[in-house]
C-alpha positions in Angstrom: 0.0 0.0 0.0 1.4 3.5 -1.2 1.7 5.8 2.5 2.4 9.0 -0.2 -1.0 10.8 -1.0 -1.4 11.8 -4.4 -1.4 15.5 -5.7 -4.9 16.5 -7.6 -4.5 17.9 -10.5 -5.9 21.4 -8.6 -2.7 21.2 -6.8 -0.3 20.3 -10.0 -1.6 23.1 -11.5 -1.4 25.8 -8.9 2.4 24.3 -8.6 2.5 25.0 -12.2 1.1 28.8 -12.2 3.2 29.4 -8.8 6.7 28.5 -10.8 5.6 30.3 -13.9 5.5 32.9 -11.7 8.6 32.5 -9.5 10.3 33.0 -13.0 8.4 36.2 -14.1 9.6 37.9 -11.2 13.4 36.7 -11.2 13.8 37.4 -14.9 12.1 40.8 -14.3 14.6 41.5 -11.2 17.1 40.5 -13.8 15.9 43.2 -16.3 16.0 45.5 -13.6 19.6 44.5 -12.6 20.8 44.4 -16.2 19.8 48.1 -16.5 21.2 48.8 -13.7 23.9 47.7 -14.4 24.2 49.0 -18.0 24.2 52.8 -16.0 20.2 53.3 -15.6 19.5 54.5 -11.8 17.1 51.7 -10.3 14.3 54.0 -10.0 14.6 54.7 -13.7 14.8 50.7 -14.7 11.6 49.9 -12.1 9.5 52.6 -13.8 10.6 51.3 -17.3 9.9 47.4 -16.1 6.3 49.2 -15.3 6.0 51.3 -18.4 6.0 48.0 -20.4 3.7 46.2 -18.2 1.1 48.9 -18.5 1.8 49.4 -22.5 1.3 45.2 -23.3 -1.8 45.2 -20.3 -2.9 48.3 -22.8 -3.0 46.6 -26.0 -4.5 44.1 -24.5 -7.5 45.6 -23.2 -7.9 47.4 -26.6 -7.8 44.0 -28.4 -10.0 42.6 -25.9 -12.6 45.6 -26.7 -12.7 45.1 -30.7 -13.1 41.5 -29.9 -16.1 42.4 -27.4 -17.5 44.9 -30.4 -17.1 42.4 -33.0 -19.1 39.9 -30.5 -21.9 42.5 -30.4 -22.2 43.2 -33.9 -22.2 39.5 -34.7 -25.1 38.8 -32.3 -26.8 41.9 -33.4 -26.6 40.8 -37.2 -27.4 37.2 -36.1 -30.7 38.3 -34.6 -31.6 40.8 -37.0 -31.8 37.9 -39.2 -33.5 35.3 -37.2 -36.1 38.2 -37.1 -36.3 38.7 -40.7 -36.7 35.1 -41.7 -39.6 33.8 -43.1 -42.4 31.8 -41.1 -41.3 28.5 -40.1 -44.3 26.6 -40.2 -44.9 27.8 -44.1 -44.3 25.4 -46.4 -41.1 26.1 -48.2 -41.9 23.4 -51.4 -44.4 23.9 -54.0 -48.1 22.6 -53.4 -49.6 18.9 -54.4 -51.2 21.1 -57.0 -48.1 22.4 -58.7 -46.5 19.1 -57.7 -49.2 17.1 -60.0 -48.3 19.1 -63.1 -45.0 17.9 -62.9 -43.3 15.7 -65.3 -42.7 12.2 -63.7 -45.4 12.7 -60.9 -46.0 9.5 -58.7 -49.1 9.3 -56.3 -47.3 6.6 -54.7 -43.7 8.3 -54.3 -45.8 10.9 -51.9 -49.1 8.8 -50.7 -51.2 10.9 -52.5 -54.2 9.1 -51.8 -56.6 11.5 -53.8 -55.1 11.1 -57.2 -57.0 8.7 -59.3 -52.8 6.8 -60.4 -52.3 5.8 -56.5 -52.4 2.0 -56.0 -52.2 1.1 -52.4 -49.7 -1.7 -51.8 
């Protein structure tokens, strides 16, 4: 019997998003450090590290907003035609009167039980 309990797959992920996130913030201290070192004061390199994070949380939110429009226009057009389509419960073929004229007409093909060819089987 196995005494070691078993991570769920909650926990494996959480573990997962937690060292993602360890490494975000120690390449971002490296950035920091680099510019530092490179003769940028380290207020200077913070505020740039921010800069960029505000500028890509920026574009973004603006690509997340067309997306939202385009959403709304898509329903909007989708409904605008549900509400313009014809009656559902019309018949969209021709009638059994049109149909009869038709070359090739069997009463039998469409039970037609009131046309004088139909021979019930």
């Amino acid at each position: 019997m196995n005494t070691r309990p078993r991570s769920s797959t909650a926990e494996r992920f959480g573990r997962w998003l937690g060292r993602g996130w360890r490494g975000y913030v120690r390449r971002e201290r490296r950035a920091v450090a680099w510019l530092a070192s490179v003769g940028v004061p380290s207020g200077a390199a913070t505020a740039l590290v921010w800069i960029v994070k505000l500028a890509v949380l920026g574009v973004l939110l603006y690509a997340a907003f067309w997306l939202a429009l385009l959403l709304v226009f898509v329903t909007a057009a989708a409904w605008a035609s549900a509400a313009n389509s014809p009656d559902e419960d019309a018949w969209p073929f021709t009638d059994m009167d049109e149909l009869r004229n038709t070359p090739g007409y069997d009463p039998n093909l469409y039970n037609d039980h009131t046309h004088v060819d139909y021979k019930d089987d």
